[in-house]
C-alpha positions in Angstrom: 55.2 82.5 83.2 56.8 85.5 80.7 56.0 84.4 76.7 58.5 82.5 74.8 61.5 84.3 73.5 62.4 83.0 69.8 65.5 81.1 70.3 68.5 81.4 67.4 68.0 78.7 65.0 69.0 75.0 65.7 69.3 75.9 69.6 67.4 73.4 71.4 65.3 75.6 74.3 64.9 74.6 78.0 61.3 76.2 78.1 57.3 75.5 78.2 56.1 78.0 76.4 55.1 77.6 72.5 57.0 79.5 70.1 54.1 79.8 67.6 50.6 81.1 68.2 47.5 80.5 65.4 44.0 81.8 65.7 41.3 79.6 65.5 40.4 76.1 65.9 43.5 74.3 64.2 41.1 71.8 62.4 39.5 74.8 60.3 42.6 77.0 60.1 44.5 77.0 56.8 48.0 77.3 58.2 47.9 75.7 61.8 50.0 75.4 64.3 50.8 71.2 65.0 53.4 69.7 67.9 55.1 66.7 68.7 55.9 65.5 71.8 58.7 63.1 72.6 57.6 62.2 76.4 59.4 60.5 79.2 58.1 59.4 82.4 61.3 61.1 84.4 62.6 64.4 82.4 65.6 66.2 83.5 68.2 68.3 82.1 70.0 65.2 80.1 66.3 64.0 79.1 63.7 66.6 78.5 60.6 66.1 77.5 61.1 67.3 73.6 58.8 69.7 71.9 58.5 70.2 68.4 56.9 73.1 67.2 55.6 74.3 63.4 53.1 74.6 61.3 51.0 73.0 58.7 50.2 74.3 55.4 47.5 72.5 54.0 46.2 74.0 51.3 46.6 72.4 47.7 47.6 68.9 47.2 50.5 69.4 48.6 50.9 69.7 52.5 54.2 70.7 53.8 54.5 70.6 58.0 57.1 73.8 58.6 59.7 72.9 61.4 59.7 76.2 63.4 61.7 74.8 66.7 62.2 72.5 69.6 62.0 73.0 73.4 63.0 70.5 75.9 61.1 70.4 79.1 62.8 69.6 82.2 60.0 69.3 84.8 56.8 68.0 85.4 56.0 71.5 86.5 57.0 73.0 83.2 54.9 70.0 81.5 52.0 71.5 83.0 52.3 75.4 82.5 53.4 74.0 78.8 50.0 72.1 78.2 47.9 75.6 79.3 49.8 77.6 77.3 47.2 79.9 75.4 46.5 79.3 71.8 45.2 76.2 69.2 47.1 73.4 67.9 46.8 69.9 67.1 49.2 67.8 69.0 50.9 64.3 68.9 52.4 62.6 72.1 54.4 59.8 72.4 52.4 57.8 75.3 49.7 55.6 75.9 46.2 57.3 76.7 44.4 53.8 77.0 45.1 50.7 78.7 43.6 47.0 77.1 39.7 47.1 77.6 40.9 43.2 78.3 42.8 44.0 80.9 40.7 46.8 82.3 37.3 44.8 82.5 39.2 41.8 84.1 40.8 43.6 86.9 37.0 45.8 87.5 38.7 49.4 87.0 36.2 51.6 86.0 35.6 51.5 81.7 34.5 55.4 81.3 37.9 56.8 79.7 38.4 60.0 82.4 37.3 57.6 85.6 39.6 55.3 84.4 42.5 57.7 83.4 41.9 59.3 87.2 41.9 56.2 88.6 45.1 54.7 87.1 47.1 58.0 87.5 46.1 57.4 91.1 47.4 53.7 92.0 50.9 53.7 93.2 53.1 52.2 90.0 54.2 49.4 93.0 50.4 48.2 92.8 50.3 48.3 89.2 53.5 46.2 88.2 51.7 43.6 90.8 48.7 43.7 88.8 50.3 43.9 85.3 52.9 40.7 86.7 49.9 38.7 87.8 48.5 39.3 84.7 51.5 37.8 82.4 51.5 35.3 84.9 48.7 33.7 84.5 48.7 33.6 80.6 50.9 31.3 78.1 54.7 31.9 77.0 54.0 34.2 73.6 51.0 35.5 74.9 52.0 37.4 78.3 50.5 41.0 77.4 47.2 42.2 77.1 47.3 44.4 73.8 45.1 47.6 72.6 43.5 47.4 69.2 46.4 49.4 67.9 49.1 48.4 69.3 49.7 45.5 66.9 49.3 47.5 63.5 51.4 50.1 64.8 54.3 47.6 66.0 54.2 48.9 69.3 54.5 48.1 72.9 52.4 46.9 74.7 50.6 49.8 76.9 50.9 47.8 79.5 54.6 47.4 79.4 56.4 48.5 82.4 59.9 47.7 81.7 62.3 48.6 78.4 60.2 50.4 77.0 58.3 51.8 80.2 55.2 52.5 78.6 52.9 51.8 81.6 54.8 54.7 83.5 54.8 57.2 80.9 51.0 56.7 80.8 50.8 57.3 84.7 53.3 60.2 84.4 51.8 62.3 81.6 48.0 61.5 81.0 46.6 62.8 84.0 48.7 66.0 83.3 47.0 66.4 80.1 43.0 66.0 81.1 43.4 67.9 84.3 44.6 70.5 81.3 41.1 70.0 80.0 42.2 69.1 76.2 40.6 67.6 73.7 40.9 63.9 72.7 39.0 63.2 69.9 39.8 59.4 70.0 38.0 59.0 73.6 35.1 61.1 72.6 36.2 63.9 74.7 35.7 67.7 73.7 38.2 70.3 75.4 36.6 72.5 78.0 36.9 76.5 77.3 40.4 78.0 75.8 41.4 74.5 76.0 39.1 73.4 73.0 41.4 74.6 70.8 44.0 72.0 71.7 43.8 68.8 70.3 45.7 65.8 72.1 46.4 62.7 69.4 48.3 59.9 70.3 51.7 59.6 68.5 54.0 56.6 67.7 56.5 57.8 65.8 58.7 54.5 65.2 55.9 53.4 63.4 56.3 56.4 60.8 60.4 55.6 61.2 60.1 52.1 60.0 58.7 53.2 56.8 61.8 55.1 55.9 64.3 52.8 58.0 63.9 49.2 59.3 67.1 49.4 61.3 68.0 51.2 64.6 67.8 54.7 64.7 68.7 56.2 67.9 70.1 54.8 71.5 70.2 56.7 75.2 73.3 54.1 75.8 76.8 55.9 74.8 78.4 52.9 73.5 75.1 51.7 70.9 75.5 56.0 69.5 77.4 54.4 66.5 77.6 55.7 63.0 75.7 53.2 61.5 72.7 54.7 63.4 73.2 58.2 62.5 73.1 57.4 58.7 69.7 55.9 59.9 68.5 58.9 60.9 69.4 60.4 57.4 67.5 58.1 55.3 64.6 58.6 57.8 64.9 62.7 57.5 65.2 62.4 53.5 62.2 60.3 53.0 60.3 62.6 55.4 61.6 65.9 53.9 60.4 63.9 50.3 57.4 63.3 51.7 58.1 59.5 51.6 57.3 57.8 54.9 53.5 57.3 54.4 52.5 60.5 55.3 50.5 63.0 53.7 52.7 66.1 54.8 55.7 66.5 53.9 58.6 67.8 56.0 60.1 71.3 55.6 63.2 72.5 57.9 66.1 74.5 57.7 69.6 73.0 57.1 70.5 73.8 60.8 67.7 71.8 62.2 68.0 68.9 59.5 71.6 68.9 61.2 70.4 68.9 64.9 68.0 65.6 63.9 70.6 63.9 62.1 73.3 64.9 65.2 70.9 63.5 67.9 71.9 60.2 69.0 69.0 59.8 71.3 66.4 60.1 68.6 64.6 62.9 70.8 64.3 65.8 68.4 63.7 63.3 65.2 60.8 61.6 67.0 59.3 64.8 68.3 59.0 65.8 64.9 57.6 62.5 63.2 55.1 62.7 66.3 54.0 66.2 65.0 53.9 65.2 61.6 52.0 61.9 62.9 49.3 64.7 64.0 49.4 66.6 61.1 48.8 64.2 59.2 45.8 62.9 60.8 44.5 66.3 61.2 44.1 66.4 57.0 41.6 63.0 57.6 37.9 63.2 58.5 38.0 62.7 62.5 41.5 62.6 62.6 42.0 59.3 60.9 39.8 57.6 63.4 38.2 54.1 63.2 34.5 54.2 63.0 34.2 52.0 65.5 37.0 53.3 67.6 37.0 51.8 71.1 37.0 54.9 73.3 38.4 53.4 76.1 41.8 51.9 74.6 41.6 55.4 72.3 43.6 54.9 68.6 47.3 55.6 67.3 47.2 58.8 65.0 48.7 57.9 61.4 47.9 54.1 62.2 45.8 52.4 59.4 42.5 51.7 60.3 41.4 48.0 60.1 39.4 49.3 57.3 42.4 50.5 55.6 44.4 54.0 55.7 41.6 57.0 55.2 42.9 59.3 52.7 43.6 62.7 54.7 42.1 65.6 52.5 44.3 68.5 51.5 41.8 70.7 50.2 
């Protein structure tokens, strides 16, 4: 695959090559490259996977992520070349990387974190809704799921969840993808192997960052729910992240044109690409990314989430 050709500003790019390259491993580089990822399980043209790309300033007291573009990735195949891309950054990506250890010890699948992540990405998704239906079937009205430790303090889905949102099948689509690229995941206890190293997979969430600024819809894929009401919600949520005023230690910096595109975007993609890479570079200020000492490397933990022991205070020095 040719490098990445700089696309004019505001153009959203159908590629999988980064536009930014940084030196280094991007926990010890002053200015380092960080990306969001906005995943689906089923990209195509009219719903790539979206890539943000900038960098993050983190010198002083006061961190500023730099919005340098977006790509939107059409394939799986893309996905892939995308993820070996040479160079370091930190990354944040909107999908599960865990299951419930609940679920996981009940139904015997293996607990080591890459056994277990190449033995889900292997079950048909047929034999998986059984398993996950049985599951809810068998437990109480209010109480269907199995949940992660994070899932609750970052209002999420369920990872489980196979239906509106289809969490479960973004998992299957997109986690394999990124261990056979041989990242890191410092929330499972797994170092990157070789070039890889450098490249630092966190998971993201980035509704959870969006409700700080917005309680209120944001975004819809549905034509008729693309209503005013939540594009002005998409405002307030750019503000308080350009002011540095959604509970994250960075604050956002972007050009007028892009601030536009995010705003513009009914689907949300581009907005929550970019809280997802703020989500990362925001844990990447905090000793071991933010983690929970006692993080449970099977189920893995939400980047920018509060610990149960409270919110660690990311450094900026």
């Amino acid at each position: 695959m040719g490098r990445f050709v700089p696309p004019r500003e505001g153009r959203v790019v159908r590629s999988a090559a980064l536009m930014a390259r940084a030196p280094g491993h991007p926990a010890s580089t002053p200015r380092r490259v960080v990306i969001g990822v906005d995943f689906t399980s089923a990209p195509r043209p009219r719903k790539p996977i979206t890539v943000a790309v900038g960098t993050l300033a983190a010198s002083g007291a006061d961190p500023v992520y730099r919005l340098k573009t977006v790509h939107g990735i059409e394939g799986f195949p893309g996905f892939e070349a995308f993820l070996r891309e040479p160079g370091a950054w930190v990354g944040g990506f909107d999908l599960p990387f865990g299951q419930p250890r609940t679920l996981i010890e009940h139904e015997g699948w293996p607990t080591e974190w890459r056994r277990f992540v190449e033995f889900y990405c292997g079950q048909r998704r047929e034999h998986l809704r059984d398993v996950f239906r049985r599951w809810c079937a068998s437990r109480p009205d209010g109480d269907k799921f199995a949940w992660r430790k994070a899932d609750k303090p970052a209002g999420s889905s369920p990872a489980m969840r196979w239906t509106n949102p289809p969490v479960a099948w973004m998992m299957h689509a997109g986690i394999g993808r990124m261990v056979a690229a041989e990242l890191a995941f410092p929330a499972h206890g797994v170092a990157g192997r070789g070039a890889a190293a450098d490249r630092v997979a966190l998971e993201a969430y980035p509704a959870f960052t969006a409700r700080q600024a917005c309680r209120k819809s944001y975004k819809s894929d549905t034509p008729v729910a693309q209503t005013p009401e939540r594009r002005a919600n998409r405002r307030m949520i750019v503000k308080a992240l350009v002011a540095g005023a959604a509970g994250l230690a960075p604050r956002l910096d972007l050009t007028a044109t892009w601030r536009r595109k995010l705003v513009d975007d009914p689907a949300g993609d581009l907005l929550d690409a970019v809280i997802c890479a703020l989500q990362a570079a925001h844990a990447s200020l905090a000793p071991n990314y933010g983690l929970p000492p006692d993080v449970d490397r099977l189920e893995g933990w939400i980047a920018a989430v509060p610990t149960p022991f409270g919110a660690t205070q990311p450094s900026t020095t």
